[in-house]
ROGU-131027 format. One line per 8 residues: number of its first residue (from 1); for each residue x, y, z of C-alpha. Coordinates in nm, 2 decimals. Example, Ala and Ser with C-alpha at 12.3 -4.5 7.8 and 13.67 -1.06 7.14 Angstrom:
1 = 1.23 -0.45 0.78  1.37 -0.11 0.71
END
This chain:
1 = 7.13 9.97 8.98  7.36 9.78 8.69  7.70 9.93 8.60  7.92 9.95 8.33  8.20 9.71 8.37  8.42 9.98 8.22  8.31 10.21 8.54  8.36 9.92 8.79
9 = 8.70 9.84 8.64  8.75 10.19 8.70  8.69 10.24 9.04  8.91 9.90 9.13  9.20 10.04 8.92  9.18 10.36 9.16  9.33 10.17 9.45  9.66 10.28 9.40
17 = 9.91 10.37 9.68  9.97 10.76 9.77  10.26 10.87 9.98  10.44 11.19 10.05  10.25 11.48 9.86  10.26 11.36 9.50  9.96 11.34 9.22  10.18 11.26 8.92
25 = 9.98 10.92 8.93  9.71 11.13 8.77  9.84 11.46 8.71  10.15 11.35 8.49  9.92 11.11 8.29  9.70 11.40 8.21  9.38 11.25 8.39  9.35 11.55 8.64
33 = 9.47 11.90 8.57  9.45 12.26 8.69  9.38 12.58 8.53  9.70 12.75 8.58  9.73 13.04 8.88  9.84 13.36 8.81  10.11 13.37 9.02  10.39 13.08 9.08
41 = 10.44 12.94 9.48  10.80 12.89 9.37  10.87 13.18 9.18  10.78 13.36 9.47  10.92 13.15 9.74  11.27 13.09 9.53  11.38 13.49 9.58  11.36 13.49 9.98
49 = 11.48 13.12 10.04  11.85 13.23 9.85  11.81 13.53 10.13  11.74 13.33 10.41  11.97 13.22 10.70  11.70 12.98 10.87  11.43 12.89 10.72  11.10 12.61 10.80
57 = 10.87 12.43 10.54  10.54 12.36 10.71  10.39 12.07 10.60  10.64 11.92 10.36  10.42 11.59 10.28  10.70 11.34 10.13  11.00 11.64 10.09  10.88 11.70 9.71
65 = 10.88 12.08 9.69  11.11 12.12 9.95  11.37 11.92 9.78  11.31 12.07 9.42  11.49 12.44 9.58  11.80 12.27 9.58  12.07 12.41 9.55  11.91 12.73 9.66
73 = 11.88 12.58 10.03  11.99 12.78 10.35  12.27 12.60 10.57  11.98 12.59 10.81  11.61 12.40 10.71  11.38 12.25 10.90  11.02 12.06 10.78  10.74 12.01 10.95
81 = 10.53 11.74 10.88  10.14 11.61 11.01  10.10 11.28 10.90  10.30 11.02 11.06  10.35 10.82 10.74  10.52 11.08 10.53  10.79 11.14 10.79  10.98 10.88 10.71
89 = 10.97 10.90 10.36  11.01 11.32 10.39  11.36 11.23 10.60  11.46 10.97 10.36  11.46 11.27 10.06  11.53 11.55 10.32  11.84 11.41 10.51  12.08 11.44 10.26
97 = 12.02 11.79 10.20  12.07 11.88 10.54  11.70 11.89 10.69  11.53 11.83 10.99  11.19 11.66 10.93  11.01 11.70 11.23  10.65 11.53 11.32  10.40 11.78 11.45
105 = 10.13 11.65 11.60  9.96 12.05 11.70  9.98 12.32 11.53  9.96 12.50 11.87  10.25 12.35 12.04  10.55 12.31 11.76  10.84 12.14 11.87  11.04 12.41 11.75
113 = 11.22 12.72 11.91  11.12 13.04 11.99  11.25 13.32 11.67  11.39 12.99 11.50  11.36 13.12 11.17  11.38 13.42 10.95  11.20 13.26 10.66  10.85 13.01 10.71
121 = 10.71 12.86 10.39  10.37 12.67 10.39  10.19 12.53 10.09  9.87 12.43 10.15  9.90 12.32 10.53  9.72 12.40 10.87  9.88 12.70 11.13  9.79 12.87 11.46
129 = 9.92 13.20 11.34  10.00 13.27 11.74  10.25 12.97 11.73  10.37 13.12 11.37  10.46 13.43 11.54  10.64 13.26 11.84  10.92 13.07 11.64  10.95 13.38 11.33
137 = 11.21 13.63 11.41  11.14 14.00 11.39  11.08 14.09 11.04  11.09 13.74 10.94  10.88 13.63 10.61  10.56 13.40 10.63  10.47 13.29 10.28  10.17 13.09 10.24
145 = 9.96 12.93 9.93  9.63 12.81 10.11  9.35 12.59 9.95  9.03 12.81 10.03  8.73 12.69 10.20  8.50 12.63 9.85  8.76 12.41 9.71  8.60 12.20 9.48
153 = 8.23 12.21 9.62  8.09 12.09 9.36  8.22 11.71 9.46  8.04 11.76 9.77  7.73 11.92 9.61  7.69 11.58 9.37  7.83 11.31 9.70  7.56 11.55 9.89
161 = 7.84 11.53 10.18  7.83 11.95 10.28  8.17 12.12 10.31  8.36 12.09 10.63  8.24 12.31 10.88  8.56 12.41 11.05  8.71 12.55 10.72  8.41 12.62 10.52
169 = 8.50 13.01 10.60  8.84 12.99 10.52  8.91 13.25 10.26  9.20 13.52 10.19  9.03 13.82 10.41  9.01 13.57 10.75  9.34 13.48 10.66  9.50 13.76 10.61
177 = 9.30 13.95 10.92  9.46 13.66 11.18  9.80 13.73 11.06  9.73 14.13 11.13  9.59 14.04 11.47  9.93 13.80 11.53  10.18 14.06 11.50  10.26 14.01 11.11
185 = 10.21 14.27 10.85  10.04 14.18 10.53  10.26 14.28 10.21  10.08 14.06 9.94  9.77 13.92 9.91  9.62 13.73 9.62  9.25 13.49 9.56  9.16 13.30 9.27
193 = 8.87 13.10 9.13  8.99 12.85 8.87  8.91 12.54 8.67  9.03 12.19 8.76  8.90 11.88 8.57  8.88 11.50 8.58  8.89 11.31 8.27  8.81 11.01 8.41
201 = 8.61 10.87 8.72  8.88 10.68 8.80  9.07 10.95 8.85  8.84 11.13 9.10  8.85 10.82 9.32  9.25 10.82 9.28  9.21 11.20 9.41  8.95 11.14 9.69
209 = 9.18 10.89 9.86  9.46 11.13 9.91  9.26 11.40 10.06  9.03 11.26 10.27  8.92 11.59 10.43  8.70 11.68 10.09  8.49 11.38 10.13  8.55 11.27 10.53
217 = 8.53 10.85 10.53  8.52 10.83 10.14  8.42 10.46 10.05  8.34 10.44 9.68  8.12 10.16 9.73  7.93 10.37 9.97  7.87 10.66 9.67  7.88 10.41 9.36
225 = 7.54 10.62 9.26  7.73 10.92 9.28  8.01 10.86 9.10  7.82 10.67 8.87  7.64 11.02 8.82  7.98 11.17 8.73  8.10 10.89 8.54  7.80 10.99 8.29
233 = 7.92 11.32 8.29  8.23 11.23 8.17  8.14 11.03 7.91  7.92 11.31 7.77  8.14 11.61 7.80  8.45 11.45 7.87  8.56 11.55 8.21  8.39 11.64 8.49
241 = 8.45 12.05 8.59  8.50 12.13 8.98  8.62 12.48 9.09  8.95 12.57 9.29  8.99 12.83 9.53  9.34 12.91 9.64  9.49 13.20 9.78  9.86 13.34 9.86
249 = 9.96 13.56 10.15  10.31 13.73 10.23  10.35 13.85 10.55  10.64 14.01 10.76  10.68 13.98 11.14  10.67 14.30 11.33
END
């Protein structure tokens, strides 16, 4: 099949570095963005991390959110982090605030002590909500804003890749029913459907690199056809349309 040199110049503009947990290379620019939630992760973290004595930010990614609650930071913060890259770069931001970044290579065996914390915050990262309950305290808060199981299917449906089979039933209700059976009771509970759109293809490719759990092994020489597809889309409508699912738990410790 021929290309448009416009698409191929695309796709080799995409290659751009990612670290830490930060899209502004497309979201700040306008070329990806979100239907807004209705409810705000900080907004409701911000009230209970002024409260907090000890508190943990599970997957932290490069420090970004984490750092942006200054100066309503507890004495006492820890971070957890997955991937081995970002640690460095989360310690570089999080040291001078006080924090301790800490690798965590499972999320059943946290390096981390038991009824360490009275406050656990986790935005869009992986738990084993047994290990959750062993380093809460007693009526400690779990927040959580989770990426649901759909999340943008329809990039899988055009790639023809299916959704990952592990977390393809991850949804609010299997959430929210582990924490229950883990000794944490379930004070808020929220699930929305919304709109997030790609204005160019380049962008998608930009957005495929950093996460590569939506498209395992993502090559975009190996889907050129594919993205050539959505290219065309693009260029008819203007973006191309994918669907978000996220959802939001609070939970307390009993």
């Amino acid at each position: 099949m021929l290309y448009d040199q416009a698409f191929l110049d695309s796709i080799r503009d995409a290659n751009q570095s990612f670290t830490g947990w930060d899209f502004s290379h497309i979201t700040e620019t306008g070329r990806m963005q979100y239907q807004l939630l209705p409810w705000s992760y900080g907004s409701v973290v911000i009230p209970y991390v002024q409260r907090a004595v000890s508190m943990l930010d599970m997957g932290t990614g490069g420090g970004e959110f984490l750092s942006s609650l200054q100066p309503f930071l507890p004495a006492s913060v820890h971070a957890t982090e997955g991937y081995k890259p970002n640690v460095p770069i989360a310690a570089e931001r999080l040291g001078p605030l006080g924090v301790n970044v800490v690798y965590v290579e499972d999320d059943n065996n946290l390096p981390l002590g038991d009824a360490s914390f009275d406050l656990i915050i986790n935005r869009h990262e992986s738990y084993s909500p047994r290990e959750l309950r062993r380093i809460i305290s007693d009526q400690g808060i779990f927040i959580t804003q989770q990426c649901g199981g759909t999340d943008a299917w329809q990039i899988n449906e055009k790639f023809g890749v299916p959704l990952n089979e592990e977390f393809a039933h991850w949804n609010l209700q299997v959430a929210a029913d582990e924490l229950t059976e883990h000794g944490f009771h379930v004070t808020e509970r929220k699930e929305e459907l919304a709109v997030q759109r790609f204005y160019d293809i380049g962008a998608l490719v930009y957005y495929l690199h950093a996460i590569p759990w939506q498209v395992p092994e993502f090559d975009p020489e190996r889907y050129l056809n594919s993205l050539y597809e959505i290219y065309g889309i693009i260029r008819t409508q203007g973006y191309f349309e994918v669907t978000q699912h996220r959802f939001l738990i609070q939970a307390e410790a009993r």
